[in-house]
Structure formats: structure tokens, C-alpha cells
N, C-alpha and C positions, 0 to 999 in steps of 0.2 A: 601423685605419680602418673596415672592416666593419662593427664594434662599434657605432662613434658613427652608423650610420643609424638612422633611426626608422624603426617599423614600420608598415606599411602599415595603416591601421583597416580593418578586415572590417565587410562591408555588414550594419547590425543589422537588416534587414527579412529576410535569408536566417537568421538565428538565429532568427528569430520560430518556426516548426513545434518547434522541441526548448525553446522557453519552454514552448511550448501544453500538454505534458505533464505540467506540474507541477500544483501542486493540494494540497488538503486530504488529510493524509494518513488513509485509509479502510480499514478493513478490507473485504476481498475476501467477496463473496456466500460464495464455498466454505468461508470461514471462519466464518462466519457459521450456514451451516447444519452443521457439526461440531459449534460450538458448541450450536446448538437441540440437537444428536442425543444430546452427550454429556452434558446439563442429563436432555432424558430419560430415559438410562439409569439417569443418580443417581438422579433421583425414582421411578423403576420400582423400584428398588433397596430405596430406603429404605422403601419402599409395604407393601413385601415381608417386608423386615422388621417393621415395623409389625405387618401383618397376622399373623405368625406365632405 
């Protein structure tokens, strides 16, 4: 008997703050500048070699 009740709907206006989070997925600033750091290194590198 339990079984066959329906569920209550949950109010979709209190869902709305954890919709708000979603989005385009982006990479992070921090990742961002790793990557600028470790494009430098290569090219520092290669430079380097070049030059030698």
C-alpha cells in the first residue's frame, strides 16, 4: 500500500540556486596560466637550443 502513493513534487523555484551553477564548461584561470607558464618554458627551451 505504501508503494502505490505518489510523490510529493518538490517546489522547482527552491531547485533553482543549484540549476544557477551550471554553465559552459571552462577551464579555470589557474589552468590557464600553467598552461601560458609551461608554453614558456618550451619555447625558452627550444630558444636554447636554437641558439646553441
Amino acid at each position: 500500500m505504501e508503494n502505490n502513493r505518489q510523490r510529493q513534487r518538490r517546489n522547482p523555484v527552491a531547485a533553482a540556486p543549484i540549476l544557477r551553477k551550471g554553465g559552459a564548461h571552462l577551464k579555470s584561470k589557474t589552468t590557464e596560466r600553467a598552461k601560458s607558464r609551461s608554453q614558456l618554458k618550451r619555447d625558452a627551451s627550444e630558444w636554447r637550443q636554437w641558439r646553441d
